[in-house]
C-alpha positions as a printed NumPy array, in Angstrom:
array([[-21.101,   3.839,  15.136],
       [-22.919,   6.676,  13.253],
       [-21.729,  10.242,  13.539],
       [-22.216,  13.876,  12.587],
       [-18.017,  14.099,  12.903],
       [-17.1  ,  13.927,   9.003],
       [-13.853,  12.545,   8.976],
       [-10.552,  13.963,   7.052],
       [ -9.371,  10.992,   4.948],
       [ -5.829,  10.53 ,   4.261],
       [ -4.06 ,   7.594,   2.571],
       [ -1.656,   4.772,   2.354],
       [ -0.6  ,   3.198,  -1.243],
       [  2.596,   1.014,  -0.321],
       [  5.17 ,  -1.59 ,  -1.806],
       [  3.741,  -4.651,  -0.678],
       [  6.365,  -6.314,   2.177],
       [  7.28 ,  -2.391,   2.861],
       [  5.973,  -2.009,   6.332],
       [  2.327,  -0.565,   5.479],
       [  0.367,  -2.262,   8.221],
       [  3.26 ,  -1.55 ,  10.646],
       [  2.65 ,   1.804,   9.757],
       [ -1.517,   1.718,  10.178],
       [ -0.546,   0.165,  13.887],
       [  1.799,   2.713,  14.953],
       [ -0.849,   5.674,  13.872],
       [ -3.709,   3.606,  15.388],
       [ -1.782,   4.622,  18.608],
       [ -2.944,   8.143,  18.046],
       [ -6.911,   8.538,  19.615],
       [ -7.793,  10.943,  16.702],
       [ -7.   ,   8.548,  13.537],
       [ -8.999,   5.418,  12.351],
       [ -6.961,   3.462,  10.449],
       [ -8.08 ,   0.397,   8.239],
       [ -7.033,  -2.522,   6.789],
       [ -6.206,  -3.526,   3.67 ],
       [ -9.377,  -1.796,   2.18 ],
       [-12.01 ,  -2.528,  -0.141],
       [-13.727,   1.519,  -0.351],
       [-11.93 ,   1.938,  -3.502],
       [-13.384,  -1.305,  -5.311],
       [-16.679,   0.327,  -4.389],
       [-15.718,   3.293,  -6.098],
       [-14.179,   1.525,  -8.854],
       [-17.978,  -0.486,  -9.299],
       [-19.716,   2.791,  -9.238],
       [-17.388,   4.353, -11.878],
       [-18.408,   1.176, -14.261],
       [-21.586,   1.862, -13.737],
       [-21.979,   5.345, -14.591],
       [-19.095,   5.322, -17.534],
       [-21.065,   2.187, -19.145],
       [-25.038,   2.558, -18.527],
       [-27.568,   3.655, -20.464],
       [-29.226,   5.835, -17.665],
       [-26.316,   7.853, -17.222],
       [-25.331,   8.295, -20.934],
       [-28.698,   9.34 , -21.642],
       [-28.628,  12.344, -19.64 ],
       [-26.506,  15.713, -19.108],
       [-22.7  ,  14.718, -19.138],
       [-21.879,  17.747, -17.261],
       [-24.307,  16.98 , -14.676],
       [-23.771,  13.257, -14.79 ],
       [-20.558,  13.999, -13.676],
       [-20.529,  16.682, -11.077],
       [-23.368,  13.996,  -9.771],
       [-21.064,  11.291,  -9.812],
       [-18.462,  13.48 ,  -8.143],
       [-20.764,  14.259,  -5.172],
       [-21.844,  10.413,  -5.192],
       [-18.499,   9.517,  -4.627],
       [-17.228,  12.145,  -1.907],
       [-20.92 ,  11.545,  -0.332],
       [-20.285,   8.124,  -0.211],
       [-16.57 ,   7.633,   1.259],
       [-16.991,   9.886,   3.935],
       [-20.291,   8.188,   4.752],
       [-18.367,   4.906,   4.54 ],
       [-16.317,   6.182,   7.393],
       [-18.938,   8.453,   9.686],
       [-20.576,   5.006,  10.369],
       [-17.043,   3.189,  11.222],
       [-15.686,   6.037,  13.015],
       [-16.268,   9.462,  15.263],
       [-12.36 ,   9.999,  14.937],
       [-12.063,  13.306,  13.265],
       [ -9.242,  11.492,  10.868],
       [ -8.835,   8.162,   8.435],
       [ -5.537,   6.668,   7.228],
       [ -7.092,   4.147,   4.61 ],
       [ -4.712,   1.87 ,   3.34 ],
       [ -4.73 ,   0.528,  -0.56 ],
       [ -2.422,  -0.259,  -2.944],
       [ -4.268,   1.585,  -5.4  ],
       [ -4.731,   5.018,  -4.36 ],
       [ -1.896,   6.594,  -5.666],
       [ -2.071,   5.611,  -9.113],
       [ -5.761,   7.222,  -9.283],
       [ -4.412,  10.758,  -7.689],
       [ -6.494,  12.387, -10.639],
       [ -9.607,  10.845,  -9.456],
       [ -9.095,  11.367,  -5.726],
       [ -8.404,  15.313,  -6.758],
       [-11.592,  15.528,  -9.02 ],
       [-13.531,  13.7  ,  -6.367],
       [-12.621,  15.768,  -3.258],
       [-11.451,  19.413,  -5.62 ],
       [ -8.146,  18.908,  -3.691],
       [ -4.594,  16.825,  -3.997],
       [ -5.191,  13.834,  -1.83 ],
       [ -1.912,  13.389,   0.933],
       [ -0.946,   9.881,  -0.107],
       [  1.613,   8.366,   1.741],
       [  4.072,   5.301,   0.154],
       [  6.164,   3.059,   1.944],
       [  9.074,   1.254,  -0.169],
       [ 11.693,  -0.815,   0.778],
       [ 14.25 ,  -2.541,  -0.72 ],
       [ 13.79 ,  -4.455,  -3.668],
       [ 15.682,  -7.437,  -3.147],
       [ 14.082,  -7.716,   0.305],
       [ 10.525,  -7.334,  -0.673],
       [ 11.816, -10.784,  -3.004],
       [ 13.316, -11.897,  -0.498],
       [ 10.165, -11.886,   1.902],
       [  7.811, -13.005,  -0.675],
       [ 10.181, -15.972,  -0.858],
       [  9.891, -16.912,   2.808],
       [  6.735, -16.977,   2.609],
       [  6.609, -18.678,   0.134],
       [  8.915, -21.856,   2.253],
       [  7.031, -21.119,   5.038],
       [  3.937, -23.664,   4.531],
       [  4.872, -26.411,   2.156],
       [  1.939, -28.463,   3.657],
       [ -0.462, -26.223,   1.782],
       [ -0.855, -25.508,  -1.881],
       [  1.218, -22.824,  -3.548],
       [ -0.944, -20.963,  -6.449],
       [  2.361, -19.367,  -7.643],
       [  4.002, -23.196,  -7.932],
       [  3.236, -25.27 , -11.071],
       [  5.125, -28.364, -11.892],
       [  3.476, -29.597, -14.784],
       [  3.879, -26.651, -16.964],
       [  7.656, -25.714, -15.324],
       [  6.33 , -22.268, -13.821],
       [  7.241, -20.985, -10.728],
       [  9.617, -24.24 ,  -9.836],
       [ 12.617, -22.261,  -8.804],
       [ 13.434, -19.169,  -6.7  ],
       [ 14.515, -17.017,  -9.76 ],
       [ 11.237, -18.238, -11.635],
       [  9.27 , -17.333,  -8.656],
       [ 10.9  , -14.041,  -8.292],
       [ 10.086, -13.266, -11.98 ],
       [  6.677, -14.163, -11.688],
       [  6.577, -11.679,  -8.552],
       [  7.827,  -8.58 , -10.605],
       [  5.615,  -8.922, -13.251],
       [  2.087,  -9.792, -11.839],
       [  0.428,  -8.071,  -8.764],
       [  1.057,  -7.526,  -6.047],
       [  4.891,  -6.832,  -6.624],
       [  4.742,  -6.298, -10.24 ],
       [  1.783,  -3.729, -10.088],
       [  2.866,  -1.683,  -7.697],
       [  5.61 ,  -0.948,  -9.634],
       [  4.209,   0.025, -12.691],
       [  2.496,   2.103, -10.636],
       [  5.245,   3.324,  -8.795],
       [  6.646,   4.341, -12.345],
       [  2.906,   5.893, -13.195],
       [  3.384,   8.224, -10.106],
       [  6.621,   9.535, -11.517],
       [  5.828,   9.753, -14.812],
       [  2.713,  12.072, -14.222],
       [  4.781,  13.957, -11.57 ],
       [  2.762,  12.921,  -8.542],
       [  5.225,  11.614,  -7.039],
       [  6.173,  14.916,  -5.864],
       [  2.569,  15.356,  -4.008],
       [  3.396,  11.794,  -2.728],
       [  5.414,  11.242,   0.839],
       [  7.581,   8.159,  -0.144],
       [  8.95 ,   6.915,   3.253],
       [ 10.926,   4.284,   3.361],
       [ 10.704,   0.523,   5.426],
       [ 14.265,   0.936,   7.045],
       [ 14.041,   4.512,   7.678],
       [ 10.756,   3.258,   9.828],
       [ 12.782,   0.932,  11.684],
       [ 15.434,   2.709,  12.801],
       [ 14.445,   5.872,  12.988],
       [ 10.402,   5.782,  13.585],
       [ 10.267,   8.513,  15.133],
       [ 11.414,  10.812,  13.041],
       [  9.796,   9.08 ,  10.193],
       [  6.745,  10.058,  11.96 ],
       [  6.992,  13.655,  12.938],
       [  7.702,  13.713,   8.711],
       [  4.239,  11.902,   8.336],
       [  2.156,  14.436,  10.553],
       [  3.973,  17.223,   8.936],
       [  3.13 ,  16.019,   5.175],
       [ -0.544,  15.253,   6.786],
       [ -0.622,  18.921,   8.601],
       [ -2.225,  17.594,  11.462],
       [ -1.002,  17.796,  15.64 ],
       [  2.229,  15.115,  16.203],
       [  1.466,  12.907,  18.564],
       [  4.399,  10.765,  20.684],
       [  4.403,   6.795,  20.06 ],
       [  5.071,   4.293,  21.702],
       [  7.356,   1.964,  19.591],
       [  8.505,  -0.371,  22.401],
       [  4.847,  -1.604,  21.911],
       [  2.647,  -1.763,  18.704],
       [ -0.629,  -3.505,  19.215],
       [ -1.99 ,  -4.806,  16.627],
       [ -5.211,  -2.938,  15.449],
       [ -5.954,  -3.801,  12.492],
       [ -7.377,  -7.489,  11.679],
       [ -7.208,  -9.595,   8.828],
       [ -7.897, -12.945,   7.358],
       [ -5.235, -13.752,   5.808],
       [ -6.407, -17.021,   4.598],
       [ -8.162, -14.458,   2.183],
       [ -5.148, -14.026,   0.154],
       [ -3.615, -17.117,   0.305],
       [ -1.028, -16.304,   2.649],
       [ -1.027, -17.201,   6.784],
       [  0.858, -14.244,   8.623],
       [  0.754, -11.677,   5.254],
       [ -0.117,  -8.943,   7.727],
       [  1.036,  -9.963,  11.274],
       [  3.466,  -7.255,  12.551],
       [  5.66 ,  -7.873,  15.44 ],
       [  5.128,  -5.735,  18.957],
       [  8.659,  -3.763,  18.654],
       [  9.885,  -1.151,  15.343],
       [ 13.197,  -2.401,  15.179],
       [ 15.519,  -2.993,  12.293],
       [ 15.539,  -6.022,  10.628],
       [ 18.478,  -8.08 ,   8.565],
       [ 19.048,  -7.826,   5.306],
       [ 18.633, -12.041,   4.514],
       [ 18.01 , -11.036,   0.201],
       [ 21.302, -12.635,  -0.926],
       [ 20.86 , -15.746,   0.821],
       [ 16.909, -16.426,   0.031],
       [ 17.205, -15.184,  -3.548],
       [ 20.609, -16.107,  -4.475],
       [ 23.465, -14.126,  -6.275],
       [ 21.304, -14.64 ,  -9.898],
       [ 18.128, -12.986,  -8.762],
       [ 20.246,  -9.774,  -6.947],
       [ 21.488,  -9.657, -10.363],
       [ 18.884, -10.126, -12.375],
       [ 17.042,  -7.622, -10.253],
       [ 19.642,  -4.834,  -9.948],
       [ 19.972,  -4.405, -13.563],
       [ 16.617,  -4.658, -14.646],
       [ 15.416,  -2.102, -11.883],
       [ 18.286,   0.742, -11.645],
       [ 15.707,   3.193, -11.816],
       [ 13.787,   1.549,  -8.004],
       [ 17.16 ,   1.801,  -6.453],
       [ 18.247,   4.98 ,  -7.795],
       [ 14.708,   6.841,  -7.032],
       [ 14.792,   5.721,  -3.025],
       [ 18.638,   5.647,  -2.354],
       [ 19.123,   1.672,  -2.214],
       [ 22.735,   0.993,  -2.924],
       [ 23.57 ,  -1.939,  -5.522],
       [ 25.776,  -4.539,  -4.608],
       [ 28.56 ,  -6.326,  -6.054],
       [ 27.377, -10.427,  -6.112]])
């Protein structure tokens, strides 16, 4: 679908288990935004930044003009990425890894990016990795190693979680964002505020975005955006059911009273940045 219509592109860098595709579905209900997937556009800038950091071509010529090349290259080629998906004058691309590389969205574009990042309680992003975890023991379970003891129990599992991707690296990239203050360019919204108040969650996402409100319907979310999720490993990772509703905090029995513990004082600083009270165990 080629067009002349170069598209504004704003974007989504979310907890995993936060509500991020939710989100994408809702704002696909509005005719002027494409919204994507998980997405791959920055892995294609990533390859293109190898390429001109590390070959000879490039380091062979001009650095200044290498770079303001590069720069163009890269605007040039996103917004070309989405004039052939799209005649929608705005983009709501969603990757974990935009908001840690703020700098290189601002340098690309000569503006702060609007980044939005959902979060949600700790315990229940655990807590829904670990039902997913249960939820096909007829398959094989990467995360699950008996012969070497790792991953065996639900407070080794959670571990492994919070410190390897996706949970663990969106933390320290969560922590990133704060330390090099762009957090406060950042609209953190949270999971539960989505779900029981959505729509005032998004009349504060078309404000940060400074673009027209538009009214949703949140009796009835299609799904939009399409997936295989037997590409990560996990059946159902981004179903999303029809209605925003509120759903029931389940962390204490899934994870246990260890894990809540474990998690609550290792992590103070999660809880106390997004307003998530601790709880006695």
């Amino acid at each position: 679908m080629p067009t002349d219509v170069t598209p504004k592109i704003f974007y989504q860098s979310s907890m995993p288990r936060a509500g991020s595709t939710l989100l994408q579905n809702i704002v696909a209900q509005n005719p002027a935004f494409h919204v994507t997937p998980t997405s791959g556009l920055l892995e294609l800038i990533f390859g293109a930044r190898l390429n001109y950091t590390n070959n000879p071509e490039f380091k062979a010529q001009d650095a200044v003009s290498m770079k303001k090349a590069f720069l163009a290259f890269s605007r040039a080629g996103m917004e070309a990425y989405f004039k052939a998906l799209t005649d929608k004058p705005y983009v709501l691309d969603k990757s974990r890894g935009w908001g840690v590389h703020f700098d290189l969205l601002s340098m690309i574009f000569n503006e702060e990016p609007k980044i939005i990042c959902m979060v949600r309680d700790l315990r229940q992003i655990l807590a829904s990795m670990e039902k997913k975890f249960r939820q096909n023991p007829d398959k094989h379970r990467p995360i699950e190693n008996h012969s070497n003891l790792s991953g065996t129990t639900t407070f080794k599992r959670a571990l492994i979680h919070l410190q390897s991707p996706p949970v663990g690296l969106a933390l320290d990239r969560l922590i990133e964002l704060h330390q090099r203050g762009w957090n406060k360019k950042v609209l953190f919204l949270r999971f539960e505020d989505l779900t029981t108040q959505p729509a005032e969650t998004l009349q504060k996402v078309y404000q940060y975005l400074g673009v027209p409100e538009f009214k949703h319907n949140f009796e009835n979310v299609a799904q939009v955006t399409q997936e295989d999720d037997q590409v990560f490993g996990t059946p159902g990772l981004h179903e999303i059911r029809p209605q925003v509703k509120p759903l029931q905090n389940d962390y204490l029995s899934i994870l246990g009273s260890d894990v809540i513990q474990m998690v609550q004082a290792n992590y103070a600083w999660y809880f106390t940045l997004f307003g998530y009270r601790v709880s006695p165990v």
